[in-house]
PyMOL CGO cylinders between C-alpha atoms (Angstrom):
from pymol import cmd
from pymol.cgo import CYLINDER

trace = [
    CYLINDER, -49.40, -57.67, 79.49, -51.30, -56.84, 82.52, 0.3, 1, 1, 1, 1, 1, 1,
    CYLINDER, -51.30, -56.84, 82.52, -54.74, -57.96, 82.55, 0.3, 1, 1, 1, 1, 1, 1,
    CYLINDER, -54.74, -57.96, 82.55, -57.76, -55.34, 83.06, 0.3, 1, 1, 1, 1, 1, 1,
    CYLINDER, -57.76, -55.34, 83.06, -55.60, -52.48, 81.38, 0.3, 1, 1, 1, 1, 1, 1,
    CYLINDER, -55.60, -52.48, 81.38, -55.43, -53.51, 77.69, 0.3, 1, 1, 1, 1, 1, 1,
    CYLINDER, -55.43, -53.51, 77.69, -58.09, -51.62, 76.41, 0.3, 1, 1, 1, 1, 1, 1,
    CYLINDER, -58.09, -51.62, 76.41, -59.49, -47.71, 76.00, 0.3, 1, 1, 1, 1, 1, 1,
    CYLINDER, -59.49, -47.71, 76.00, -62.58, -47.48, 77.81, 0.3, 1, 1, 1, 1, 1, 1,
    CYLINDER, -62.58, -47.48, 77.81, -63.54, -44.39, 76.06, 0.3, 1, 1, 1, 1, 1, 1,
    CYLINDER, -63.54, -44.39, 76.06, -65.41, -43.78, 73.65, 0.3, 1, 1, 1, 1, 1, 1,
    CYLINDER, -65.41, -43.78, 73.65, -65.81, -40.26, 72.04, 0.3, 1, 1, 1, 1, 1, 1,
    CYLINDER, -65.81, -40.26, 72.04, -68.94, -39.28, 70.85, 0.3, 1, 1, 1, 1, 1, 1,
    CYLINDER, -68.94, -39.28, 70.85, -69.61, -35.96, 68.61, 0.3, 1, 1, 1, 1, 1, 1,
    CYLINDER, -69.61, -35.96, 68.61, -72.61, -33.68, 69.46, 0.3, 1, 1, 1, 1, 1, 1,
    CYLINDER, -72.61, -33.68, 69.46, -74.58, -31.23, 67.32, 0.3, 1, 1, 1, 1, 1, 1,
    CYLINDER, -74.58, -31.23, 67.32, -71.75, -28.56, 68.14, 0.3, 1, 1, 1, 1, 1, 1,
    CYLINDER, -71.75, -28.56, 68.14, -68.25, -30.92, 67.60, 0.3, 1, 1, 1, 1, 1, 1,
    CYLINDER, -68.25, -30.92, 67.60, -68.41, -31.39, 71.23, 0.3, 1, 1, 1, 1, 1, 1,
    CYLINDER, -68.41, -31.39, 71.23, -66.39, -34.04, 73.14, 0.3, 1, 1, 1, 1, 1, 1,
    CYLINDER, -66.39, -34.04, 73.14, -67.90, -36.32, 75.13, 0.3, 1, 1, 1, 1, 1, 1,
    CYLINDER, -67.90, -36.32, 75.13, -66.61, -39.26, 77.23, 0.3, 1, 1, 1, 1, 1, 1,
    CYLINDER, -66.61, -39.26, 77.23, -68.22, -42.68, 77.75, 0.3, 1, 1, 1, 1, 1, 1,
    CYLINDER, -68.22, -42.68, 77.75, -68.00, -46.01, 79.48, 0.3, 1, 1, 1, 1, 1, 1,
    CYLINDER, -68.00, -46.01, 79.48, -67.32, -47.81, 76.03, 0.3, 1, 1, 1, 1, 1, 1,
    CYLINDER, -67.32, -47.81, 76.03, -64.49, -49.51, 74.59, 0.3, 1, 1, 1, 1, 1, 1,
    CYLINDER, -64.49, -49.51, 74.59, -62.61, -47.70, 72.08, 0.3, 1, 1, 1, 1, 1, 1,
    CYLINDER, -62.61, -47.70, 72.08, -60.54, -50.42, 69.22, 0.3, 1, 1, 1, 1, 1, 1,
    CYLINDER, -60.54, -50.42, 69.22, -59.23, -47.63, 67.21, 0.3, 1, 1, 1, 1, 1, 1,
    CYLINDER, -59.23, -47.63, 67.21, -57.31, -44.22, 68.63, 0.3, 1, 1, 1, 1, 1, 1,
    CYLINDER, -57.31, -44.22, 68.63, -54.23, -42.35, 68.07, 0.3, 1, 1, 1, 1, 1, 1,
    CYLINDER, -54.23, -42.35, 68.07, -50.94, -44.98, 68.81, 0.3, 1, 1, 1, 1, 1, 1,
    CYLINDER, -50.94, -44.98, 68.81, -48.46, -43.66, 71.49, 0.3, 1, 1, 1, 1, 1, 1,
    CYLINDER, -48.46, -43.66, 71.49, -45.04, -45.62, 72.76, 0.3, 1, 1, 1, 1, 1, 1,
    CYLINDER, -45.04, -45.62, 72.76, -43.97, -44.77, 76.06, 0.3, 1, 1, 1, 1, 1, 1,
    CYLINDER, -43.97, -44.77, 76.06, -40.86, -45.60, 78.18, 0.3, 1, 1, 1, 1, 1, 1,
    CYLINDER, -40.86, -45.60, 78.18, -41.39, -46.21, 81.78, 0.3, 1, 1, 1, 1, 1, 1,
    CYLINDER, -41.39, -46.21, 81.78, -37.93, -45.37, 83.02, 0.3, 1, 1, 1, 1, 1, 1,
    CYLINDER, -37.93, -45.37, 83.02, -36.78, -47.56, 85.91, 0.3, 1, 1, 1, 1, 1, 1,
    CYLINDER, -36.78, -47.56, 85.91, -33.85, -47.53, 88.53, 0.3, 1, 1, 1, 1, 1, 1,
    CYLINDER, -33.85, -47.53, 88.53, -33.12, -50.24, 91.27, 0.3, 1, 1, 1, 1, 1, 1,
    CYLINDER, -33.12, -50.24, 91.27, -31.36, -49.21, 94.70, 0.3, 1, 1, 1, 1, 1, 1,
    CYLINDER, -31.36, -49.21, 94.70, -31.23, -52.19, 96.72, 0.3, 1, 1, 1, 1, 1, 1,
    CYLINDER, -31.23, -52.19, 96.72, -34.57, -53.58, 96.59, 0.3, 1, 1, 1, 1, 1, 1,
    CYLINDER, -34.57, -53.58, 96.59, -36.15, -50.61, 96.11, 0.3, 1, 1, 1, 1, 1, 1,
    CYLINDER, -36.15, -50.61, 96.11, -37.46, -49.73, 92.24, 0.3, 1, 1, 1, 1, 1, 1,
    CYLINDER, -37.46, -49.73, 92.24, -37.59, -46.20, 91.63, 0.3, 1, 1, 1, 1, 1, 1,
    CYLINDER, -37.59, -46.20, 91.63, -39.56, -44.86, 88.49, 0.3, 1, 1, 1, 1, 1, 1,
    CYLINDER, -39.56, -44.86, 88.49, -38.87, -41.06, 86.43, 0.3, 1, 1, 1, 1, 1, 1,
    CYLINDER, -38.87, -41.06, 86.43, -41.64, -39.54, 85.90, 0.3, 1, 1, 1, 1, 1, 1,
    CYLINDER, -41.64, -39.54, 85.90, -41.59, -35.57, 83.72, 0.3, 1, 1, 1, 1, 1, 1,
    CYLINDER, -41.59, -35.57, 83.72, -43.96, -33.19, 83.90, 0.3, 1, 1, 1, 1, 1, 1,
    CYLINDER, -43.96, -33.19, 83.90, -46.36, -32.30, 80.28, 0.3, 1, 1, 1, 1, 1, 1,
    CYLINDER, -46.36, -32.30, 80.28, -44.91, -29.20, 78.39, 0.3, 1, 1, 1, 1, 1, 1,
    CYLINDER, -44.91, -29.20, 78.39, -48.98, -28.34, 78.29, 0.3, 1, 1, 1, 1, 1, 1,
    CYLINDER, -48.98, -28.34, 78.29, -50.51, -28.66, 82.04, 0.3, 1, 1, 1, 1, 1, 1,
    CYLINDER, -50.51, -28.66, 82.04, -47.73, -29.29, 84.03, 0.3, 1, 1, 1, 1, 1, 1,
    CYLINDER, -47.73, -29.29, 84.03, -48.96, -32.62, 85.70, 0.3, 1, 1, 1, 1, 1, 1,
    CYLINDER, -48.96, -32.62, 85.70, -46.77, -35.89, 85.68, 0.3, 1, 1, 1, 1, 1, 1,
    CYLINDER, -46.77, -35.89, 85.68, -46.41, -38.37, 82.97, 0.3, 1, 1, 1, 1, 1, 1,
    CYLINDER, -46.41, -38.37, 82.97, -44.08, -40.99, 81.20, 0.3, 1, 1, 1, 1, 1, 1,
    CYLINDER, -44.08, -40.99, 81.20, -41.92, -39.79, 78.46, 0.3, 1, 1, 1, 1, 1, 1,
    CYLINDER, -41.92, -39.79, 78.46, -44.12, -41.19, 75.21, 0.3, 1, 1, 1, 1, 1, 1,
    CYLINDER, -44.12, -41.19, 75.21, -44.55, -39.85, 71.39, 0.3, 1, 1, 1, 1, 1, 1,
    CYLINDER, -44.55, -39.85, 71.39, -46.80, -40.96, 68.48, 0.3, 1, 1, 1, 1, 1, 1,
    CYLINDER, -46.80, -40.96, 68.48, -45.97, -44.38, 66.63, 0.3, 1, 1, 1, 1, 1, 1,
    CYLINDER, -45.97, -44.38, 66.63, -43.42, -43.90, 63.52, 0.3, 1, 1, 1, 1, 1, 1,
    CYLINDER, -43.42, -43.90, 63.52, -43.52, -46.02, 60.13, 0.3, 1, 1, 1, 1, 1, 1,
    CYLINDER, -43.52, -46.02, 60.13, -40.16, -46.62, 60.72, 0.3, 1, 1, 1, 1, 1, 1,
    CYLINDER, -40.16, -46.62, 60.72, -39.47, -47.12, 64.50, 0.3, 1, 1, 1, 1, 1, 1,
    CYLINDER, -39.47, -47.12, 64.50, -40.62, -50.22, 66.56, 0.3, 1, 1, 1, 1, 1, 1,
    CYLINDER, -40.62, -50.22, 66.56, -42.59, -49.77, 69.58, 0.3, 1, 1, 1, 1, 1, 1,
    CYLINDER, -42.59, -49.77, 69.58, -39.34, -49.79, 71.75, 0.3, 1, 1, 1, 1, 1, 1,
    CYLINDER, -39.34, -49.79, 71.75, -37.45, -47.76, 69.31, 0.3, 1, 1, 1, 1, 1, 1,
    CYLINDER, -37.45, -47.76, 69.31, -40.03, -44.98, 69.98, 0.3, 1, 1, 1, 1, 1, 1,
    CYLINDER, -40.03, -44.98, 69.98, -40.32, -44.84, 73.95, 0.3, 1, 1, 1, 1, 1, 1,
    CYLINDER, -40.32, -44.84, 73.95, -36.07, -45.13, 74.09, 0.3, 1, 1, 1, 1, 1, 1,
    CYLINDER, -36.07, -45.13, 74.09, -36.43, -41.96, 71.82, 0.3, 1, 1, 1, 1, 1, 1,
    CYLINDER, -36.43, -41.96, 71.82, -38.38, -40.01, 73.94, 0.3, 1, 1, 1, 1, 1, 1,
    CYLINDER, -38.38, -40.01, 73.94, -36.91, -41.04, 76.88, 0.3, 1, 1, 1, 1, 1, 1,
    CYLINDER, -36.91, -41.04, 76.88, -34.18, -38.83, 75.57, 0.3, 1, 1, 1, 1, 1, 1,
    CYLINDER, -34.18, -38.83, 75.57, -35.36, -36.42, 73.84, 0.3, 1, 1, 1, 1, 1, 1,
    CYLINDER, -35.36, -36.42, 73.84, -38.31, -35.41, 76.97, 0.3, 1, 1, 1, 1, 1, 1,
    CYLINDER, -38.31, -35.41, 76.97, -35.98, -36.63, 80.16, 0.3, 1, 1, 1, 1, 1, 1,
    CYLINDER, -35.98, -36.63, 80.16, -32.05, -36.82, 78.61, 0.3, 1, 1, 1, 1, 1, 1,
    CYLINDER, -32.05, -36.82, 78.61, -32.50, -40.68, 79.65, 0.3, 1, 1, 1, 1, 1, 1,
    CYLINDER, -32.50, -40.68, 79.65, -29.92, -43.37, 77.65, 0.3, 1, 1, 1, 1, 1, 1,
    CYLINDER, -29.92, -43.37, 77.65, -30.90, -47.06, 78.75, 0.3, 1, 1, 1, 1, 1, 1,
    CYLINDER, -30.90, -47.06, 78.75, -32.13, -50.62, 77.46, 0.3, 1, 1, 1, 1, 1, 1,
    CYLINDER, -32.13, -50.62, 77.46, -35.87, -50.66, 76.76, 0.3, 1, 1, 1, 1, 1, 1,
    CYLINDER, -35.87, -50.66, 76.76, -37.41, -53.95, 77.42, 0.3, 1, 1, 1, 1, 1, 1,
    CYLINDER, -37.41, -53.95, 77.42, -38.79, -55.51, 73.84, 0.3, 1, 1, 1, 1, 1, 1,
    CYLINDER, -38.79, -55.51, 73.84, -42.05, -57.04, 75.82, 0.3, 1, 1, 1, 1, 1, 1,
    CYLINDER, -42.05, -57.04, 75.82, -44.91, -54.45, 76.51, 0.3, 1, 1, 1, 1, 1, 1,
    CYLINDER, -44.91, -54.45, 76.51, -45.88, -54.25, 80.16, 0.3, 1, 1, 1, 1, 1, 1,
    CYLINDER, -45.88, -54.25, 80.16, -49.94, -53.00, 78.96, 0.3, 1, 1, 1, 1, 1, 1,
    CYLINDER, -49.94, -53.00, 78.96, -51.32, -50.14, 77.76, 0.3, 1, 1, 1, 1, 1, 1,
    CYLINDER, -51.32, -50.14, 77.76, -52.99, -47.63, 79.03, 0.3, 1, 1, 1, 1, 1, 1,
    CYLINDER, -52.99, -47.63, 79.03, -55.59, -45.09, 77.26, 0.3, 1, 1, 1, 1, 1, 1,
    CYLINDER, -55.59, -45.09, 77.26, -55.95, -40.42, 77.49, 0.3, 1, 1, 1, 1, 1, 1,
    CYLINDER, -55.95, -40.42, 77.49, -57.76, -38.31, 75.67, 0.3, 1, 1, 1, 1, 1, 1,
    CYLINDER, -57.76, -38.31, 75.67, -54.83, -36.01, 73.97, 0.3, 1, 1, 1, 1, 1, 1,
    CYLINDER, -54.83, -36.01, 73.97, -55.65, -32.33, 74.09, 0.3, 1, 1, 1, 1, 1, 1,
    CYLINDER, -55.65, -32.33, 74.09, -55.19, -30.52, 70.54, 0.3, 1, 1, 1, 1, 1, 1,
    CYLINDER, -55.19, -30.52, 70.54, -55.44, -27.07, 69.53, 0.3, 1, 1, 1, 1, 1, 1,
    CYLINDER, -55.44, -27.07, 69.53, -58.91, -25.41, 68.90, 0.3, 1, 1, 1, 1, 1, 1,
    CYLINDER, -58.91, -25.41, 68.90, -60.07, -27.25, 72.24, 0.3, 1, 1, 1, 1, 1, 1,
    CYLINDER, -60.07, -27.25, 72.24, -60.29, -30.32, 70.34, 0.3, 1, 1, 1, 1, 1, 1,
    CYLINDER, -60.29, -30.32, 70.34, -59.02, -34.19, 72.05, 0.3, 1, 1, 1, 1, 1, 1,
    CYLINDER, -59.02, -34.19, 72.05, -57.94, -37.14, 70.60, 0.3, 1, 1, 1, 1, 1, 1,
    CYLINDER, -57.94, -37.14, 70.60, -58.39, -40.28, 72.04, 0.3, 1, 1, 1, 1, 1, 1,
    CYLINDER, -58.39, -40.28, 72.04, -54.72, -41.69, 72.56, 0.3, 1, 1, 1, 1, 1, 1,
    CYLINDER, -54.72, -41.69, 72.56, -53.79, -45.71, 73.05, 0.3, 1, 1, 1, 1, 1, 1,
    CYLINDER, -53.79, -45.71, 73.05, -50.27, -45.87, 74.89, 0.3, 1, 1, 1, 1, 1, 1,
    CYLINDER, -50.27, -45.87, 74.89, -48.27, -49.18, 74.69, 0.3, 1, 1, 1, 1, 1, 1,
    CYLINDER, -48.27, -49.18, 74.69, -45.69, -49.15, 77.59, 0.3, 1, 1, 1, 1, 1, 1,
    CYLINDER, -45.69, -49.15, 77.59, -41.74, -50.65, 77.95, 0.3, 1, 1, 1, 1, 1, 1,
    CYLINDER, -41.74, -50.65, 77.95, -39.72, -50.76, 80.43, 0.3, 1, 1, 1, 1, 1, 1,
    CYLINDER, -39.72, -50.76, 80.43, -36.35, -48.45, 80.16, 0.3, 1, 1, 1, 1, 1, 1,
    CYLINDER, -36.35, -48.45, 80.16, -33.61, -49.74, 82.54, 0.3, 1, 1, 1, 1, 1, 1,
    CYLINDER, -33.61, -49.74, 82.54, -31.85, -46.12, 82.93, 0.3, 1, 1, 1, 1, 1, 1,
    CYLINDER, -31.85, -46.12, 82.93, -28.10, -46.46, 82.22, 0.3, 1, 1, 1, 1, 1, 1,
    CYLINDER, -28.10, -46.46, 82.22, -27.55, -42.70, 82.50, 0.3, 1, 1, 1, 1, 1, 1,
    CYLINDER, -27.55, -42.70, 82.50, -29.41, -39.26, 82.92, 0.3, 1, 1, 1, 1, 1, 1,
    CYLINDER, -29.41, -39.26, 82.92, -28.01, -36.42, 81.11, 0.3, 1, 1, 1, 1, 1, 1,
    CYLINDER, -28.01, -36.42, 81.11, -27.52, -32.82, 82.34, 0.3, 1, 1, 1, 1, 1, 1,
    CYLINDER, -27.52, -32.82, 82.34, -28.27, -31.81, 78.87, 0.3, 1, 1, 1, 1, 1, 1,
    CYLINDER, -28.27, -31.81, 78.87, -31.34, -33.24, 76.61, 0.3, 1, 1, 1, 1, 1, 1,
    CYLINDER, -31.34, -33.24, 76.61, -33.77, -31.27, 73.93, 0.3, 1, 1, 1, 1, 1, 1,
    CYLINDER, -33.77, -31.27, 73.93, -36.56, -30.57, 75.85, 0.3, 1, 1, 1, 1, 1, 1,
    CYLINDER, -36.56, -30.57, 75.85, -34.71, -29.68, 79.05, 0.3, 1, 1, 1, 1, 1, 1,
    CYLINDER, -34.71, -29.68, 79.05, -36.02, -26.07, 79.49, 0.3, 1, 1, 1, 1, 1, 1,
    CYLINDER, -36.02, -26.07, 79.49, -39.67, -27.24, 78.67, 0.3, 1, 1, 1, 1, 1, 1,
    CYLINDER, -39.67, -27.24, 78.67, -40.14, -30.14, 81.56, 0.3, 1, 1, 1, 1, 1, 1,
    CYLINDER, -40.14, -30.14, 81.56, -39.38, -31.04, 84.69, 0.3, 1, 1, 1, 1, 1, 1,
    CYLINDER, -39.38, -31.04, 84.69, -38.07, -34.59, 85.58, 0.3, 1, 1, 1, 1, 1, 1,
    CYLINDER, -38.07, -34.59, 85.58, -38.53, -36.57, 89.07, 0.3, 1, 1, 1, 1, 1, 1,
    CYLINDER, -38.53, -36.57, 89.07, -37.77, -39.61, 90.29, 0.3, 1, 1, 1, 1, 1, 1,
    CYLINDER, -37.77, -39.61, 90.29, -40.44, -41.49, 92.60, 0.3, 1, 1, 1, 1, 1, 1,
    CYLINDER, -40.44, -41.49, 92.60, -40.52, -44.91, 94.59, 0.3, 1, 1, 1, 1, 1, 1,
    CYLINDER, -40.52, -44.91, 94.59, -42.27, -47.26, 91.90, 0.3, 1, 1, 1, 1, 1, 1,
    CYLINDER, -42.27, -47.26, 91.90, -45.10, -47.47, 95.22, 0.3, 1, 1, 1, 1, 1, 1,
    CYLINDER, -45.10, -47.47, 95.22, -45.52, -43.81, 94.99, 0.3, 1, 1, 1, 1, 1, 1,
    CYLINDER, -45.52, -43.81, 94.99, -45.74, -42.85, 91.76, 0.3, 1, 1, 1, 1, 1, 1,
    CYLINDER, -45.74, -42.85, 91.76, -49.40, -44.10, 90.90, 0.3, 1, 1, 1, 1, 1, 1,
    CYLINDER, -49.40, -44.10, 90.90, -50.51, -41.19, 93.15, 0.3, 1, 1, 1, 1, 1, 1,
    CYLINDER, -50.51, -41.19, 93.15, -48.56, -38.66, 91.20, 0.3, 1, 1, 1, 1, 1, 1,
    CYLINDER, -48.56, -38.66, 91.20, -50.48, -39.38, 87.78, 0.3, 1, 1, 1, 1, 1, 1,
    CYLINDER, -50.48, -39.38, 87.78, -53.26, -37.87, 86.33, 0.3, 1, 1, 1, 1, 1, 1,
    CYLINDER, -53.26, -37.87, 86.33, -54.71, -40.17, 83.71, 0.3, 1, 1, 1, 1, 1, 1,
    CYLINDER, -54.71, -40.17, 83.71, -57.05, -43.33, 85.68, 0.3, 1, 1, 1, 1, 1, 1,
    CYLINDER, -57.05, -43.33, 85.68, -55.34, -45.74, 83.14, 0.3, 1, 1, 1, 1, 1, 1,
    CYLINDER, -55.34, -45.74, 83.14, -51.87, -44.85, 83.88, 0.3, 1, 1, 1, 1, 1, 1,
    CYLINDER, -51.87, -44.85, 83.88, -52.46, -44.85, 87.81, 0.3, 1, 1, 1, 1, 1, 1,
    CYLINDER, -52.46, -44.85, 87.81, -54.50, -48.60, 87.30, 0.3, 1, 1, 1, 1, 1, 1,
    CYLINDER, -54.50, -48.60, 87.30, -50.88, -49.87, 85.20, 0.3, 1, 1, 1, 1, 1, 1,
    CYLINDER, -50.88, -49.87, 85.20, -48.53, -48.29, 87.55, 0.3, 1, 1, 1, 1, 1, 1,
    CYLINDER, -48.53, -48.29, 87.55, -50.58, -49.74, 90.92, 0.3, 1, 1, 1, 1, 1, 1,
    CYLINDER, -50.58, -49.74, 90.92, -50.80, -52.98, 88.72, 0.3, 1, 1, 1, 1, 1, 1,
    CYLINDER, -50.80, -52.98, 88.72, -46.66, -52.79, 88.22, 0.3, 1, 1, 1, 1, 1, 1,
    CYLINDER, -46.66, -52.79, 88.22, -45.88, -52.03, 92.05, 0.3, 1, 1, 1, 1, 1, 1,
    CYLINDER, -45.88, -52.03, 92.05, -48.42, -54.81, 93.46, 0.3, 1, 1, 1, 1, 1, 1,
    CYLINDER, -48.42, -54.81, 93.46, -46.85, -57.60, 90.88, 0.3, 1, 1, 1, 1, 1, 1,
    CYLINDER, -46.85, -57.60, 90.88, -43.29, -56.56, 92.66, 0.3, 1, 1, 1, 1, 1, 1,
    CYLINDER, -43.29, -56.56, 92.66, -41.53, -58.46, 89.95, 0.3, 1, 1, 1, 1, 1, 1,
    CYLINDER, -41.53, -58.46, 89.95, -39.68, -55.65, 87.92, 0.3, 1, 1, 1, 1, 1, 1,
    CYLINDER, -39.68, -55.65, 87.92, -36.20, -56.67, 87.95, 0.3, 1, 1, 1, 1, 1, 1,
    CYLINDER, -36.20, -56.67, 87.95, -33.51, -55.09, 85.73, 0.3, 1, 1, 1, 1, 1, 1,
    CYLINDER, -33.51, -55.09, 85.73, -32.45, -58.27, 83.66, 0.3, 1, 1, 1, 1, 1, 1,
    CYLINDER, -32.45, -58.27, 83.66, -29.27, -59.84, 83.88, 0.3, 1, 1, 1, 1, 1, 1,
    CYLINDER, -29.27, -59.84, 83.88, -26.19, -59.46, 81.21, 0.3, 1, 1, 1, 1, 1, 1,
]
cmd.load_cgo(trace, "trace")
C-alpha cells in the first residue's frame, strides 16, 4: 500500500438545507469502490488505460461498487471489461486507495473509498458493454497523473510512476 494515500480526507458535513460540504477531515466510513488500474509494458516503458466517466466526460480508472459476492479483484477485472472491453490478470495485492465524492441524482454526493489493483492487460476488445458510452486511452504511466481529475487519484498515480517498480510478474 502506498503510504500518505490510505485514507479519505473528506469529511461531509450536512447544513440546514441538505447541503454538501467538504472538509479537511478524515472520513473511516464511505461508499466501497474496486478499481482496476489497467497496465501495459513496451520495453521499459509502462503505459496505463485510462476511460472517460459516462457523467462528465473527464478521465478515470474503470471501478464499480463492492459486491457480497465478488473479492476486491474480482470486482475491478469486471469492470475492466464491462467499462474498457479489457481481459487480463488483476494483481491480488492492493496498490492504495484513493477517496471522490460520487455525484448522485437530485445533486446529491456520496463520499466514495476506492481500493486499487493492478490489471496486466492480456487483450482489448473491439466490442465491450459500455462501448458507445466511454471513451478509452492509453497514457505513459508518467503522464497520466495529469490527465485525472480527483487529487487522490493524481497523488496514487504520481506515487506509482515515482516508485518505478510496476513490473508485469513473471509466469
Amino acid at each position: 500500500m502506498i503510504a500518505g494515500v490510505n485514507q479519505c480526507r473528506i469529511v461531509i458535513c450536512y447544513g440546514h438545507h441538505g447541503e454538501c460540504f467538504m472538509a479537511g477531515r478524515v472520513l473511516r466510513k464511505s461508499g466501497q469502490q474496486f478499481a482496476a488500474v489497467p497496465l501495459a509494458q513496451q520495453g521499459d516503458q509502462v503505459w496505463i488505460m485510462l476511460l472517460t466517466s459516462r457523467g462528465t466526460g473527464r478521465w478515470v480508472l474503470p471501478k464499480g461498487w463492492a459486491e457480497q459476492d465478488l473479492t476486491g479483484p474480482e470486482v475491478a477485472a469486471k469492470e475492466a471489461f464491462e467499462e474498457a472491453g479489457l481481459m487480463g490478470e488483476v494483481q491480488p495485492d492492493s496498490l492504495g486507495t484513493y477517496c471522490y465524492l460520487k455525484e448522485m441524482p437530485q445533486a446529491q454526493a456520496v463520499p466514495c473509498q476506492v481500493e486499487v489493483f493492478a490489471m496486466w492487460v492480456d487483450q482489448q476488445l473491439d466490442d465491450w458493454p459500455e462501448r458507445a458510452q466511454r471513451v478509452r486511452q492509453w497514457f505513459p504511466l508518467s503522464e497520466a497523473a495529469t490527465k485525472v481529475q480527483e487529487d487522490d487519484l493524481r497523488l496514487l498515480l504520481e506515487s506509482l510512476a515515482k516508485q518505478g517498480r510496476l513490473q508485469r510478474p513473471s509466469t
